[in-house]
C-alpha positions in Angstrom: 0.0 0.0 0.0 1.2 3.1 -1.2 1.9 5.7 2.1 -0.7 8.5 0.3 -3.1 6.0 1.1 -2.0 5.9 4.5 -2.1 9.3 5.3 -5.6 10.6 5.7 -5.6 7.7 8.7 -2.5 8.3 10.4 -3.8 12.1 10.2 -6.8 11.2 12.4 -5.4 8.2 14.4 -1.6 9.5 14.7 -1.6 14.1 14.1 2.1 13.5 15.3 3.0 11.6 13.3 6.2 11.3 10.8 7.1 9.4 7.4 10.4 9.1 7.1 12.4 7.9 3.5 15.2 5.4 3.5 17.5 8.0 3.8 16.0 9.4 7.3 14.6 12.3 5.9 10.8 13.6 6.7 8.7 12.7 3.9 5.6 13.8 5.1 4.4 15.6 8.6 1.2 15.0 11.2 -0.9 18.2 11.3 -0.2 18.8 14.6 3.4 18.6 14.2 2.9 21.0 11.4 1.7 23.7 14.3 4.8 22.9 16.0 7.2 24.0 13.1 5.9 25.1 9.9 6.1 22.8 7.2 9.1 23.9 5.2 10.8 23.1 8.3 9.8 19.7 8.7 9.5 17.9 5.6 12.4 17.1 3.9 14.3 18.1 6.6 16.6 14.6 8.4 14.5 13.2 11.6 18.1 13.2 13.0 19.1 17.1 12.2 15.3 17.8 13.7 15.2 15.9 17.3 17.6 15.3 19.6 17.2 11.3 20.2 18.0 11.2 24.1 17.2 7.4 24.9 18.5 4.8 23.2 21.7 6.1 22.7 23.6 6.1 20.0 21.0 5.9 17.3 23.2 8.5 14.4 21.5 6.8 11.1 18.5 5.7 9.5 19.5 2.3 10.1 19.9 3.2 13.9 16.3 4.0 14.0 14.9 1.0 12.5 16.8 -1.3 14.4 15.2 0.3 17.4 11.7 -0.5 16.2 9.3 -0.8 19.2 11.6 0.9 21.8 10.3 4.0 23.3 12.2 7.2 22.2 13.1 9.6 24.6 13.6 13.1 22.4 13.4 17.0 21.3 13.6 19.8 19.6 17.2 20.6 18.3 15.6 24.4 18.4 13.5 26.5 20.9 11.6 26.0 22.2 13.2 22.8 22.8 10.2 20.7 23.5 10.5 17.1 24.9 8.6 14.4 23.4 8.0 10.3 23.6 8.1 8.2 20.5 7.7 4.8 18.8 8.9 4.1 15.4 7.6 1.2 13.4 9.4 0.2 10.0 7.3 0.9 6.6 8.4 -0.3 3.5 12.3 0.9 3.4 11.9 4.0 5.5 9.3 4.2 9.5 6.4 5.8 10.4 7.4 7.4 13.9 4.4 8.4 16.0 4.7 11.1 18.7 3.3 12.2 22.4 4.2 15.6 24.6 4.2 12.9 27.7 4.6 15.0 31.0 5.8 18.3 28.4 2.2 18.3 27.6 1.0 21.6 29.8 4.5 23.7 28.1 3.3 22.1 24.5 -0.2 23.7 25.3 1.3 27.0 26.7 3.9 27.6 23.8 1.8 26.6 20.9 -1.9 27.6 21.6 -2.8 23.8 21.4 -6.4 22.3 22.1 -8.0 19.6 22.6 -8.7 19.1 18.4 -5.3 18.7 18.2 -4.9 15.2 19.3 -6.8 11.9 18.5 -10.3 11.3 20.4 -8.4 8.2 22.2 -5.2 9.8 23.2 -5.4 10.1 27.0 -4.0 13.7 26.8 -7.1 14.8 25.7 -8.2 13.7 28.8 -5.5 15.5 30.7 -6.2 18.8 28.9 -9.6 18.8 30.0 -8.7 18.2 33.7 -6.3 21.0 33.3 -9.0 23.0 31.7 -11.2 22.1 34.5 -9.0 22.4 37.2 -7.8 26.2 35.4 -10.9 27.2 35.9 -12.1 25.7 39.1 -8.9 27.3 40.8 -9.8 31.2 38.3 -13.1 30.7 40.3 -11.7 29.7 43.7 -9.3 32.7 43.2 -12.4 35.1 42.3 -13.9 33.9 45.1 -11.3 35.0 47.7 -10.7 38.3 46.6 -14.0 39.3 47.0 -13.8 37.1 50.2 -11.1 39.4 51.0 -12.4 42.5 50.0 -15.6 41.7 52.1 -13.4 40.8 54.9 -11.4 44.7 54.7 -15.0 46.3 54.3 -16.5 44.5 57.2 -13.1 45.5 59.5 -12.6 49.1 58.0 -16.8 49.2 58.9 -16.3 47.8 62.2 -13.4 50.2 63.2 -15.6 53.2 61.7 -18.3 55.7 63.1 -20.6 56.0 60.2 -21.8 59.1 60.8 -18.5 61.4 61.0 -16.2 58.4 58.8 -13.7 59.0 61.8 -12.3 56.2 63.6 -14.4 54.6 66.4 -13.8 53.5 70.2 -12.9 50.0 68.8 -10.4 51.6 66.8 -8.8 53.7 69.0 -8.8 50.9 71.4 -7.1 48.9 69.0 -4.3 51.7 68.0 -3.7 52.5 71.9 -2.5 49.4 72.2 -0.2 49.0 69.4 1.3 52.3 70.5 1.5 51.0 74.6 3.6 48.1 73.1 5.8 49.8 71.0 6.3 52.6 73.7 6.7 55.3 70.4 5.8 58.8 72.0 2.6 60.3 71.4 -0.5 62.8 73.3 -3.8 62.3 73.7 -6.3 65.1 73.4 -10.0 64.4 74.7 -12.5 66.8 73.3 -16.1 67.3 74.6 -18.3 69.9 72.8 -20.2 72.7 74.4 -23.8 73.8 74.0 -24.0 70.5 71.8 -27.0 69.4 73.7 -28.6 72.8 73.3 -28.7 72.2 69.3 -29.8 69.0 69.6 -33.3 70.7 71.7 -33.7 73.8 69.7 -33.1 72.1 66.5 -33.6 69.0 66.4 -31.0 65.4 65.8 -30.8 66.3 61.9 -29.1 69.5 62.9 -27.1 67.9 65.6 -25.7 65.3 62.9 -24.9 68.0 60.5 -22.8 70.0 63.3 -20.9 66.5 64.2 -19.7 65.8 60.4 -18.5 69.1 60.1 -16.8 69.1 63.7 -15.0 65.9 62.1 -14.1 67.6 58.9 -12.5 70.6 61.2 -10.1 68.1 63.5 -9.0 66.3 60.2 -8.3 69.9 59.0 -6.2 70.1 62.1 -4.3 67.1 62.7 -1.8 64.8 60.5 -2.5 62.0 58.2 -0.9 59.9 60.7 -2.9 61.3 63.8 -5.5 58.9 64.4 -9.1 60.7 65.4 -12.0 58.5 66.9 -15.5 59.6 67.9 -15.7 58.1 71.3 -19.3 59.1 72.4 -22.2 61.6 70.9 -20.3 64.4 71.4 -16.9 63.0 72.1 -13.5 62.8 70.5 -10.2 61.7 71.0 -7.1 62.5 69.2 -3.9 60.3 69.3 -1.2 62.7 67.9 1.8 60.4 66.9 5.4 61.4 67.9 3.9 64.6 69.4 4.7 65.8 72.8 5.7 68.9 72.3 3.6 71.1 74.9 3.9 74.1 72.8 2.8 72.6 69.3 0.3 70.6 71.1 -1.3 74.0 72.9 -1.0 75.2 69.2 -3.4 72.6 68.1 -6.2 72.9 70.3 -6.4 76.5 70.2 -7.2 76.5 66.4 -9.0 73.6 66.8 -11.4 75.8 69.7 -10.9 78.8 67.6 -12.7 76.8 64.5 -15.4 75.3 66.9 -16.7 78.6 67.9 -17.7 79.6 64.1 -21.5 79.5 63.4 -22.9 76.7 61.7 -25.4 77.2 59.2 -28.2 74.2 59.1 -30.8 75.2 56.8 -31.5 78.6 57.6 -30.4 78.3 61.2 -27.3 78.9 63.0 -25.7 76.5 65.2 -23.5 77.5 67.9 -21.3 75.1 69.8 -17.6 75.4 71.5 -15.1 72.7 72.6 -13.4 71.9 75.7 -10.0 70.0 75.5 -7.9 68.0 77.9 -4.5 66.9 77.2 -1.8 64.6 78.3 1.3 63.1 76.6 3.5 60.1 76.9 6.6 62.3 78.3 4.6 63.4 81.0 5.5 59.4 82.7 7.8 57.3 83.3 5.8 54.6 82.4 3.0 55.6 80.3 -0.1 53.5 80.5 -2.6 54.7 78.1 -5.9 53.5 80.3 -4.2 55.8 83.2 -3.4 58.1 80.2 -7.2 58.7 79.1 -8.1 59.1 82.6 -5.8 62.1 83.0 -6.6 63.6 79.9 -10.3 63.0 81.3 -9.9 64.7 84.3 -8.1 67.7 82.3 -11.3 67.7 79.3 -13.2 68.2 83.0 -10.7 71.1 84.6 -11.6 73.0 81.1 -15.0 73.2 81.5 -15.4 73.9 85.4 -12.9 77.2 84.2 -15.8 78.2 81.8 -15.4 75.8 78.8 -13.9 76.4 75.6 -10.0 75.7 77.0 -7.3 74.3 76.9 -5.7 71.9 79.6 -2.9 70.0 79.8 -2.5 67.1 83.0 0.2 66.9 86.0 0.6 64.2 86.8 2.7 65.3 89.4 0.5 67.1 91.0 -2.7 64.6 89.9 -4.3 68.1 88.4 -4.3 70.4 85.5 -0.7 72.9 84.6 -2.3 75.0 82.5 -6.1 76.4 81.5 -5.6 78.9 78.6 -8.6 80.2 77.4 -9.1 81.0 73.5 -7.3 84.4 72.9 -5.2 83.8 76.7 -1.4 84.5 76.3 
């Protein structure tokens, strides 16, 4: 039987496949092989110049390679990408038919030359693989979908849980949470525990809407006033605490809280109306201790927030602890 009659069947059977002439030289080329290196490459060109023959050893001539009919051929590319293969060749007439598999070089084979599953015979196993890699591609694209919005729900639920909703400052969790990373690591820092004045009265006259409206804008004002690495939390209704970060200088930090009063006192406008509020700060700082605690820390700058208002609200004052009381109540405008 001539090999042109052959060819239409190894093409369906074998797509790998190569007829080789008596003198070793590729007569004719699968069609898959064809994808591999364009035909001008393959045909006519010696098997031997084209692969790399690995295992058995030794095999340098056409007559090498049919005396090794029925051994499995370990081989590759000569070229890049110098792709591995498996191999049988059986003798035909006075040249072989050689028949080849990607074996475990199957996943690169797909990768470098855009192969799929149409590229093999129905009964070659690899087809089999391809679609449990296909499968198992996409079953880990899913699984990796999956966790990132996984993930991203996990940030949003945390960043929600460690947020007041209403001003977008930090809440008591939060600061909770940052006081204790900043008692371990003993870095410096102040607290500042502001209380507004006459918030109450707002709330009364014109109503919670109103009384929102004057809390988002106080939280606007002490981002105005602070760092990007200060941390403010709104503790309580009308509460805030500020964690200034490697600040403990009493002058810069008497600096702060008068602009931050001075800002406080400006009028609100709420739809038509006017609200009018102050704020009342107490402050204390890590170098004010030999040890600081931040629990004993809040409590001083408590009982300072407290010392401001008893001296007619809208201060300033810093904690002793030395003396367990206030140093210092500057009023807005005081010297």
């Amino acid at each position: 039987m001539e090999i042109q009659a052959l060819i239409p069947v190894l093409n369906a059977l074998c797509p790998m496949h190569l007829v080789l002439s008596a003198t070793g030289h590729v007569a004719h080329a699968g069609e898959t092989l064809r994808k591999l290196r364009p035909a001008d490459q393959l045909v006519n060109a010696r098997f031997l110049e084209l692969f790399e023959v690995q295992r058995p050893r030794g095999l340098s001539s056409m007559q090498d390679l049919r005396r090794a009919s029925g051994a499995r051929l370990h081989l590759q590319f000569r070229d890049a990408p110098r792709t591995g293969f498996k191999g049988i060749l059986v003798p035909w007439q006075d040249g072989a038919v050689v028949n080849l598999s990607f074996g475990i070089s199957i996943l690169d084979a797909v990768r470098d030359y855009a192969l799929t599953s149409a590229d093999f015979a129905a009964t070659d196993m690899t087809v089999e693989m391809l679609y449990l890699v296909e499968a198992k591609s996409a079953a880990m694209e899913a699984s990796r979908k999956l966790n990132q919005r996984l993930q991203v729900a996990k940030i949003a639920a945390e960043e929600q849980a460690f947020t007041d909703t209403l001003t977008g400052l930090k809440n008591r969790r939060a600061l909770d949470h940052v006081l204790d990373r900043l008692g371990d690591s003993g870095a410096p820092f102040a607290l500042m525990h502001l209380d507004l004045d006459y918030f109450k009265s707002v709330n009364d006259t014109l109503g919670h809407a109103a009384g929102d409206h004057v809390l988002q804008q106080v939280a606007r004002i002490l981002v105005d006033e602070t760092r990007e690495q200060d941390t403010i939390a709104r503790v309580g209704g009308d509460e805030f605490v500020l964690v200034l970060h490697g600040l403990t200088d009493p002058a810069r930090l008497d600096r702060i809280a008068r602009r931050i009063i001075e800002r406080l006192q400006t009028p609100i406008p709420f739809e038509g109306d006017t609200c009018r509020i102050a704020g009342s700060i107490g402050t204390t700082h890590s170098d004010l201790y030999r040890h600081p605690d931040v629990a004993a820390m809040m409590a001083d700058a408590d009982v300072a927030l407290y010392a401001s208002k008893r001296e007619g609200r809208a201060r300033h004052t810093v904690f002793d602890p030395e003396k367990g009381t206030e140093i210092a109540i500057p009023t807005v405008g005081q010297s």
